[in-house]
LUMNUDREN-916716 format. One line per 2 residues: number of its first residue (from 1); for each residue x negated, y, z negated of C-alpha. Coordinates in nm, 2 decimals, always signed. Layout:
NUM = X/Y/Z ~ ...
This chain:
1 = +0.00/+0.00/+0.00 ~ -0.30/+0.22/-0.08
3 = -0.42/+0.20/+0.32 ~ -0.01/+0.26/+0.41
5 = +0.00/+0.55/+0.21 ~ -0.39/+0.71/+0.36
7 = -0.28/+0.57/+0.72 ~ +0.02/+0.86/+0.67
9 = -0.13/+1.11/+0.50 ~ -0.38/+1.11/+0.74
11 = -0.11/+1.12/+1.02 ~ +0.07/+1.40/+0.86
13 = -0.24/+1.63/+0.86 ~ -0.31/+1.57/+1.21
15 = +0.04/+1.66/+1.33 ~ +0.10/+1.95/+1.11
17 = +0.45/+2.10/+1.01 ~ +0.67/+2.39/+1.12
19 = +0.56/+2.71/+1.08 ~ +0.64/+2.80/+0.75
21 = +0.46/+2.51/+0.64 ~ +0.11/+2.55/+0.82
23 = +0.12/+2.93/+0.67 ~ +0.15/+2.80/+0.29
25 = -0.09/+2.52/+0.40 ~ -0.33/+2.81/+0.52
27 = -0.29/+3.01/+0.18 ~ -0.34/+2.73/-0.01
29 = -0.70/+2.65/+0.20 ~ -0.81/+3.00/+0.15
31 = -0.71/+3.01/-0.21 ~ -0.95/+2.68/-0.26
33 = -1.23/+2.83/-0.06 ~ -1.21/+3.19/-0.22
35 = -1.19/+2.97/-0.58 ~ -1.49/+2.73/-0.46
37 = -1.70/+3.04/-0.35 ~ -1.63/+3.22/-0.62
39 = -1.73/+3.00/-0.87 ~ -2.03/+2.87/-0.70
41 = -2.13/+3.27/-0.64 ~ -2.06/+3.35/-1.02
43 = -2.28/+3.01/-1.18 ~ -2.54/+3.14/-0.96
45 = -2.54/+3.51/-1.03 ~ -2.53/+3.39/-1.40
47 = -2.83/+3.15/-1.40 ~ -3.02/+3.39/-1.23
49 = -2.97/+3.67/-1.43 ~ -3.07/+3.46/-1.70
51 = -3.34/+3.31/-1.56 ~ -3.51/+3.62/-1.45
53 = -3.42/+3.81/-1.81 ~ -3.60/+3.50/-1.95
55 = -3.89/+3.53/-1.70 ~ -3.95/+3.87/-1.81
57 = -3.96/+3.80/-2.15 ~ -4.13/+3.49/-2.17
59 = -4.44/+3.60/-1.95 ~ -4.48/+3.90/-2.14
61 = -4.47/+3.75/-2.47 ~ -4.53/+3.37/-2.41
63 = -4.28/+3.07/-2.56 ~ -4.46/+3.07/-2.91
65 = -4.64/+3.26/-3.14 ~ -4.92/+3.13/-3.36
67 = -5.00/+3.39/-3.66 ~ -5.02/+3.45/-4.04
69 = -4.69/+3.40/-4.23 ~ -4.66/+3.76/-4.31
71 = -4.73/+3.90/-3.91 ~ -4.46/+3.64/-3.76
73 = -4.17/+3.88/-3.92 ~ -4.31/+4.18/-3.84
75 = -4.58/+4.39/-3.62 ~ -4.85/+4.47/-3.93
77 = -5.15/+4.28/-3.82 ~ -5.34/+4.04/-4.05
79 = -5.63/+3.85/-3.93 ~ -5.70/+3.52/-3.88
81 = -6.00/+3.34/-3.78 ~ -6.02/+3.28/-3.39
83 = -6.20/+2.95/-3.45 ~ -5.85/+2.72/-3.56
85 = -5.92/+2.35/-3.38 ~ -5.60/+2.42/-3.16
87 = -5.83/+2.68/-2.96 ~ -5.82/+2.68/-2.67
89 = -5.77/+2.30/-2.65 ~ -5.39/+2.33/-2.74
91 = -5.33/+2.37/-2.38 ~ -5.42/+2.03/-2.25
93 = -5.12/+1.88/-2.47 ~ -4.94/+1.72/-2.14
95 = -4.65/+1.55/-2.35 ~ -4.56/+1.50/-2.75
97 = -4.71/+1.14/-2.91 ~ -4.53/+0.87/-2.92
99 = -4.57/+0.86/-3.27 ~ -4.43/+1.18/-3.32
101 = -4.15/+1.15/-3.07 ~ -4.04/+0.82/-3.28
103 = -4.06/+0.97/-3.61 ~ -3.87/+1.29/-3.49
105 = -3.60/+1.12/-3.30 ~ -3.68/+1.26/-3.01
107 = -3.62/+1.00/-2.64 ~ -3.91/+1.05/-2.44
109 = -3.72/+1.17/-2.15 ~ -3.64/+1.45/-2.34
111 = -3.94/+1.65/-2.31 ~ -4.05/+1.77/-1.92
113 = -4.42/+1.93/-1.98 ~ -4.70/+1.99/-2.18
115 = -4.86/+2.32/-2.32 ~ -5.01/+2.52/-1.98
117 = -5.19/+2.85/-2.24 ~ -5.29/+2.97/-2.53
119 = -5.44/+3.32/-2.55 ~ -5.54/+3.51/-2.88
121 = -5.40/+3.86/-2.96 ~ -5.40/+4.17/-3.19
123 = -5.15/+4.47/-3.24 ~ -5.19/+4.83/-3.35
125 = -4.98/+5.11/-3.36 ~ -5.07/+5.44/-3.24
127 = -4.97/+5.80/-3.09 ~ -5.02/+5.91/-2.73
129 = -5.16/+6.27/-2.71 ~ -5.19/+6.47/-2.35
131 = -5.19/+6.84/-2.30 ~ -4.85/+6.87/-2.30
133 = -4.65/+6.51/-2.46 ~ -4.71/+6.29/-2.76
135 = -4.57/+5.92/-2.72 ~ -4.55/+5.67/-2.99
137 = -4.73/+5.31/-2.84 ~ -4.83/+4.97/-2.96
139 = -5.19/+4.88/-2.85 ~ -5.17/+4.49/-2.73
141 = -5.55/+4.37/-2.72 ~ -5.60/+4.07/-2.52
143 = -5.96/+3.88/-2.39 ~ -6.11/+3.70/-2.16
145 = -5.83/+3.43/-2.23 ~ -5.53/+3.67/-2.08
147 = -5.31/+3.49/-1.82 ~ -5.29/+3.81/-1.61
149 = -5.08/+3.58/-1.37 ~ -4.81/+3.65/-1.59
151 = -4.88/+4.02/-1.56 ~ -4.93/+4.05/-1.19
153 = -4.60/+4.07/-1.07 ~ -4.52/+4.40/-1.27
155 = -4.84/+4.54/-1.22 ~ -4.74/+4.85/-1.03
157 = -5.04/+5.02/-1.00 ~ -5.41/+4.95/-1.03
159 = -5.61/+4.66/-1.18 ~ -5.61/+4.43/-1.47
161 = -5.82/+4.56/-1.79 ~ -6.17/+4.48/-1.78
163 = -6.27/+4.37/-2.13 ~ -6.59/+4.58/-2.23
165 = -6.94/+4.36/-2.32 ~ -7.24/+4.59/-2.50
167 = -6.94/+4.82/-2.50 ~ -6.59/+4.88/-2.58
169 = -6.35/+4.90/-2.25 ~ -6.19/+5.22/-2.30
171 = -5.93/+5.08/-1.97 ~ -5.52/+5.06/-2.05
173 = -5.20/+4.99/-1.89 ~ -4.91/+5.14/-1.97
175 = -4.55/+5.14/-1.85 ~ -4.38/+5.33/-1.55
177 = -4.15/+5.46/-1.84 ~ -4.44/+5.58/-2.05
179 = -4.65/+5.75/-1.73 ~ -4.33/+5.92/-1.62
181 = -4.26/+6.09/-1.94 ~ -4.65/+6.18/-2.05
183 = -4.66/+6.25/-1.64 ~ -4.96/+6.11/-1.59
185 = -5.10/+5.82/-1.34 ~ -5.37/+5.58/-1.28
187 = -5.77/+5.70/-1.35 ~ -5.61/+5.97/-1.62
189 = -5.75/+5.98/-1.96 ~ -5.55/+6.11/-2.27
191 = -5.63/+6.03/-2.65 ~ -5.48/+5.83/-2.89
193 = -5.46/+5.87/-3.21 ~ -5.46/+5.59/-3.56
195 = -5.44/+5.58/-3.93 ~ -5.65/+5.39/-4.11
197 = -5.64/+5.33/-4.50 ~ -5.54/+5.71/-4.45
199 = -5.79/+5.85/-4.23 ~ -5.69/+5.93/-3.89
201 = -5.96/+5.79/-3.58 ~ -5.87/+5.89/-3.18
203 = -5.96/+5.72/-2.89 ~ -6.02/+5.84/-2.54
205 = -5.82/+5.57/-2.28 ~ -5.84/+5.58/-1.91
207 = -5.56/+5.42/-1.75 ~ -5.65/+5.17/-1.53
209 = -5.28/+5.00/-1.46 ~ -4.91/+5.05/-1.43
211 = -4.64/+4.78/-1.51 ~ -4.24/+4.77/-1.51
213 = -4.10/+4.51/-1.63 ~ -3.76/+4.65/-1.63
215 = -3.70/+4.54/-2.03 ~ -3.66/+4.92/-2.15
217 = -3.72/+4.89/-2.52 ~ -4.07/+4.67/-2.45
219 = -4.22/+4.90/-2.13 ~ -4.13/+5.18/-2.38
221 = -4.34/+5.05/-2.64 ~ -4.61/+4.84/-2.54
223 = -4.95/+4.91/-2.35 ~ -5.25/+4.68/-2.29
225 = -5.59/+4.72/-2.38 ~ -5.92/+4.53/-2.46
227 = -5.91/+4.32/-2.77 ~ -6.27/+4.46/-2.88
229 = -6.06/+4.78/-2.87 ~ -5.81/+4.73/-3.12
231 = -6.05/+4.46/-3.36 ~ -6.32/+4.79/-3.36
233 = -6.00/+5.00/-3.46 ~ -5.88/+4.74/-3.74
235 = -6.26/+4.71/-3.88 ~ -6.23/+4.31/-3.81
237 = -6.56/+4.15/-3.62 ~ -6.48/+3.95/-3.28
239 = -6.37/+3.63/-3.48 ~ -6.05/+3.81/-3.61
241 = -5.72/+3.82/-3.46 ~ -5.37/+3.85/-3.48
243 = -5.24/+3.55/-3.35 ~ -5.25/+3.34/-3.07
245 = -4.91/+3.35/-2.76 ~ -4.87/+2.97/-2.62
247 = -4.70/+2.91/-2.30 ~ -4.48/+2.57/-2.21
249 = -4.45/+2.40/-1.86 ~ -4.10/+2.37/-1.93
251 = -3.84/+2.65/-2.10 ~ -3.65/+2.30/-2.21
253 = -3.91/+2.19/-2.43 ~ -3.93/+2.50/-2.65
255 = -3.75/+2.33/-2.97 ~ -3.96/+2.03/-2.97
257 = -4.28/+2.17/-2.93 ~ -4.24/+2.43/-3.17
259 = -4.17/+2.19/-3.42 ~ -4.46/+1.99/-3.32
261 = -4.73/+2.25/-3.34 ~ -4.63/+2.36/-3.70
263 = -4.63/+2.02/-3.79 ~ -4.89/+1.84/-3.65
265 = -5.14/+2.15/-3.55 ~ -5.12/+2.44/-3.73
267 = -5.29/+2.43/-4.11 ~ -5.06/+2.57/-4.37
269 = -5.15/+2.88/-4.37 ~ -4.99/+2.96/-4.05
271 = -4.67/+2.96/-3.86 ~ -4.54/+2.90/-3.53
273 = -4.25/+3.12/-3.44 ~ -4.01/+3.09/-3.07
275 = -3.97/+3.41/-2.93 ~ -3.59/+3.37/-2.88
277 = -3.63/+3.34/-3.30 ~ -3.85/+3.68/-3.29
279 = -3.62/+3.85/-3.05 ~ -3.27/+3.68/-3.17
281 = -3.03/+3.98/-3.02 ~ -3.14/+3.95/-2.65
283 = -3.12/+3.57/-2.63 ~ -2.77/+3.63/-2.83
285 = -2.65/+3.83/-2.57 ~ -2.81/+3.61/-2.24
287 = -2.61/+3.31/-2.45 ~ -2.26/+3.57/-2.38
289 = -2.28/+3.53/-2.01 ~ -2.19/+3.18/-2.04
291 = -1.85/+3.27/-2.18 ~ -1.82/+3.50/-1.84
293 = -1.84/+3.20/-1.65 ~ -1.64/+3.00/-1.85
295 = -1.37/+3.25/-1.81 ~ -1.42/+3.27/-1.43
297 = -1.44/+2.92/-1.36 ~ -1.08/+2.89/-1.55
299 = -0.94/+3.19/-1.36 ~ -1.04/+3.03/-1.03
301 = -0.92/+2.69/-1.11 ~ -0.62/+2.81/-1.19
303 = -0.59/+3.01/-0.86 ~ -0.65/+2.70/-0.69
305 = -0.39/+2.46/-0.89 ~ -0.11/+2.72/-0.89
307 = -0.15/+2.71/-0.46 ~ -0.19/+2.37/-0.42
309 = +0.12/+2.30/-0.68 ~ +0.32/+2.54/-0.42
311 = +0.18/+2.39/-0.12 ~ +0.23/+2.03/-0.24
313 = +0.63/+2.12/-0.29 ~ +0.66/+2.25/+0.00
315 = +0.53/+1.96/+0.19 ~ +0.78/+1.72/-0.02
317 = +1.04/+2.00/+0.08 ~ +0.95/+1.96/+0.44
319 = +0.92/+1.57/+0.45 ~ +1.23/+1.48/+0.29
321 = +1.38/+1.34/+0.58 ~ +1.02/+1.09/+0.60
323 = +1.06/+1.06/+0.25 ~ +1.44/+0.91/+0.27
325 = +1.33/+0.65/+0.55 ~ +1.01/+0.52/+0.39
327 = +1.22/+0.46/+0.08 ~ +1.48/+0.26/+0.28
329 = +1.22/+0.07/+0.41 ~ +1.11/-0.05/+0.11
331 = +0.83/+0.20/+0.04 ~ +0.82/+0.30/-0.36
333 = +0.78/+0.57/-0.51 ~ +0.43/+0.54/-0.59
335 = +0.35/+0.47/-0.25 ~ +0.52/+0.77/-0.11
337 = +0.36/+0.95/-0.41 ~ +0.01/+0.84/-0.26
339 = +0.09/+1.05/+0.06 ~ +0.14/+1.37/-0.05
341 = -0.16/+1.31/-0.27 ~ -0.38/+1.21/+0.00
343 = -0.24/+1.48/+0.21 ~ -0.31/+1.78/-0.07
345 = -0.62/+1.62/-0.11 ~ -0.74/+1.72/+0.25
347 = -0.63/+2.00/+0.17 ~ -0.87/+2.07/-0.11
349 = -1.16/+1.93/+0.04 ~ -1.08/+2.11/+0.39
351 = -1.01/+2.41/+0.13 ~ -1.39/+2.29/-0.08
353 = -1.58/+2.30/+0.24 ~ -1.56/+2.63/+0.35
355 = -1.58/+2.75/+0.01 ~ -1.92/+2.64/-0.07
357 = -1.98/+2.73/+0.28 ~ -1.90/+3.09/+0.18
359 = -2.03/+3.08/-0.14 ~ -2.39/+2.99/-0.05
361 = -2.38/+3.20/+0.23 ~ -2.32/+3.49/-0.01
363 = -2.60/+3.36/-0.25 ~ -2.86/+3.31/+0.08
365 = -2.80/+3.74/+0.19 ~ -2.85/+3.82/-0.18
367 = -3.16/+3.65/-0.24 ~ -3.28/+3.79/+0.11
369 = -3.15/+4.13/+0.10 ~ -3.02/+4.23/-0.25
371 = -2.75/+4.43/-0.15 ~ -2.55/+4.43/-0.51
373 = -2.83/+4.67/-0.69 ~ -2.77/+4.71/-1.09
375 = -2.86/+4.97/-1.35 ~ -3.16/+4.85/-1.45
377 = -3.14/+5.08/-1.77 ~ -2.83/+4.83/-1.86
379 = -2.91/+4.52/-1.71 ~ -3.30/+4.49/-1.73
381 = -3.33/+4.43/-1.38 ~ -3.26/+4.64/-1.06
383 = -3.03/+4.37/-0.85 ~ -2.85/+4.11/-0.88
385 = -3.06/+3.79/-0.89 ~ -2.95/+3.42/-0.76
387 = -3.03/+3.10/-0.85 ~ -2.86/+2.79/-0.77
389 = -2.85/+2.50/-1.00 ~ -2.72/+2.21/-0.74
391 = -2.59/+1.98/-1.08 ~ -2.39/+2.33/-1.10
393 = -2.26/+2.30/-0.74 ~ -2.20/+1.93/-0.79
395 = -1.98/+1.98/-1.08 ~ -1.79/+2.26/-0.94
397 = -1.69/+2.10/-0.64 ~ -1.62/+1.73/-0.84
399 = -1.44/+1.91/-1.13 ~ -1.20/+2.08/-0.88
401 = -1.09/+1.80/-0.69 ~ -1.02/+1.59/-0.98
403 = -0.86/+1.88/-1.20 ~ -0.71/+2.00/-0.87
405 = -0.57/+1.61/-0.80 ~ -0.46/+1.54/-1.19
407 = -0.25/+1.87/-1.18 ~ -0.07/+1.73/-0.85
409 = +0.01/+1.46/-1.06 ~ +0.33/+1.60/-1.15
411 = +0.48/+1.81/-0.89 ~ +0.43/+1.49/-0.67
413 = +0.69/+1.31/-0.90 ~ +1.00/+1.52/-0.71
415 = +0.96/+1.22/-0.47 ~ +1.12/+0.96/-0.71
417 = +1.44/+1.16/-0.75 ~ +1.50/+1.18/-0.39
419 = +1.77/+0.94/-0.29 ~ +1.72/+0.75/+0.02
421 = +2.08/+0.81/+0.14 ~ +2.05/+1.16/+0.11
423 = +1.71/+1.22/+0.22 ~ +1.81/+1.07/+0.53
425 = +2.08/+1.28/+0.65 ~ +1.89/+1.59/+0.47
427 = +1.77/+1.85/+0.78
């Protein structure tokens, strides 16, 4: 009965209907495809908004942060000794022990990478001073060890800091944010000014770089310098630093390897600390956007059902007269059922197809052109990035045919009150 029932389904979509029909038909395709490409555009805007927010962050800062107790909940440095026995072999960890793995209840496929860096760090606070602007700025010393990979792409301007060897590099990079308001550019020099244990020291810079990252409160505060720079400025020899910034092959592993390294690694007087713990509010608010899609994806799902409910009555309404002699030929209702199921069904996937045609359309001219621009002030960045998860895509398209299906579930159960007798003299 199941090949009876897909033999006329199949028939009935070939032939097509009156008028009236084939128009609801057509709404109910476009409603699919506009719900389809809708949804497929919005879980990819989402992930890669995330994704690139993330990004930002995360090469800026690195996934952990090895430092004193004290300096992991908050910015006043306190040294520690650069010699720890996780440096700098901490980044040829390619996976968690098995050991470890077993007594943390943690499945091996679970984890997706090892450690890739780890670079040592200090902090210091200071004031900007030009002819005409003072600007409040945190000194980030980094070595020899800096990934300036992770840099390069929002390096505007100039070149990476060259760390200083007899002497101290007097090079920094600021922020586009910081260079437009002190109006000043690369090769300028300005002074900056410290307090130590009460006495006030300067420093001439010269900047030799210009980033944007596009993360407002961070460009506004932060500029780069040589290490030697801020340990001379801190009175600690080159064996002190703040902490050490670890990087991850894999986002996913975060958790797990965070635990592992305080642990396993680290001695007790230090800590390991995520940066989505150090930075809770941003990550807080990238974790919203999820409810955005959620929301979406129901709207659109609903779109689709409430069409397809309309379009599936009006094929019962159109093929009464069918209905009536299938019935008196000994057709049940379940088998007639099974037509108009099939039939909707086309229409769904007929409906599916051009909306994931559309939808990754639209994501393949935003990815090339960026033609939906953002504030970047608001948003961090300064359009509207795109990444498609296909596991994403998958699950759209199988979660609306099935949803779409179950829902048709019960409009298609008109066809057992319609009397054969009737039916058939029904026009």
């Amino acid at each position: 009965m199941s090949n009876f029932s897909l033999f006329i389904a199949r028939r009935i979509a070939l032939k097509g209907g009156n008028n009236f029909s084939r128009l609801i038909i057509r709404i109910a395709v476009v409603a699919v495809a506009l719900s389809v490409a809708v949804m497929v555009s919005a879980s990819a805007l989402i992930a890669g908004f995330k994704n690139e927010i993330s990004r930002k962050i995360f090469e800026f800062w690195g996934h952990i942060h090895v430092s004193d107790t004290a300096y992991s909940l908050s910015f006043e440095p306190k040294p520690i000794d650069i010699n720890q026995d996780f440096y700098p072999s901490l980044d040829t960890v390619t996976g968690l022990p098995d050991y470890y793995l077993k007594d943390a209840g943690i499945p091996a496929r679970a984890i997706h990478g090892g450690i890739s860096h780890i670079q040592a760090f200090a902090h210091i606070p200071g004031i900007i001073r030009t002819k005409t602007e003072i600007e409040g700025i945190l000194l980030k010393g980094v070595g020899s060890d800096f990934a300036w990979e992770n840099l390069s792409p929002y390096l505007l301007e100039g070149r990476p800091v060259k760390p200083g060897d007899s002497t101290l590099s007097r090079d920094i990079i600021i922020s586009r944010q910081t260079a437009d308001r002190l109006q000043v550019g690369v090769g300028d020099k300005f002074i900056v000014h410290f307090v130590k244990e009460g006495d006030q020291l300067r420093r001439v810079f010269q900047i030799c770089g210009i980033y944007k990252t596009g993360l407002e409160e961070y460009d506004r505060k932060f500029a780069i310098c040589d290490i030697n720079q801020v340990q001379n400025l801190l009175g600690w020899d080159s064996t002190q630093v703040a902490g050490f910034e670890v990087w991850l092959d894999d986002l996913r592993d975060l958790d797990y390897y965070d635990q592992y390294i305080y642990d396993e690694i680290l001695p007790t007087e230090l800590l390991s600390v995520t940066i989505r713990k150090k930075f809770p509010a941003l990550f807080e608010w990238l974790a919203l956007q999820d409810y955005n899609e959620v929301v979406i994806m129901a709207l659109m799902l609903a779109v689709a059902i409430i069409n397809m409910i309309t379009a599936l009555l009006v094929l019962v309404l159109e093929r009464t007269n069918m209905i009536g002699i299938l019935k008196a030929l000994g057709a049940g209702n379940r088998s007639v059922q099974r037509i108009f199921i099939y039939h909707a069904s086309f229409i769904t996937l007929w409906g599916m197809f051009w909306g994931n045609l559309i939808g990754m359309g639209f994501c393949f001219l935003q990815d090339k052109f960026r033609f939906i621009k953002l504030n970047e002030a608001d948003y961090y960045l300064s359009y509207a990035p795109v990444k498609i998860n296909w596991a994403a895509v998958a699950g759209i398209n199988i979660g609306t045919l099935l949803i779409t299906v179950v829902f048709l579930l019960l409009p298609s159960l008109v066809v057992s009150g319609i009397s054969p007798i009737k039916a058939i003299r029904f026009k």
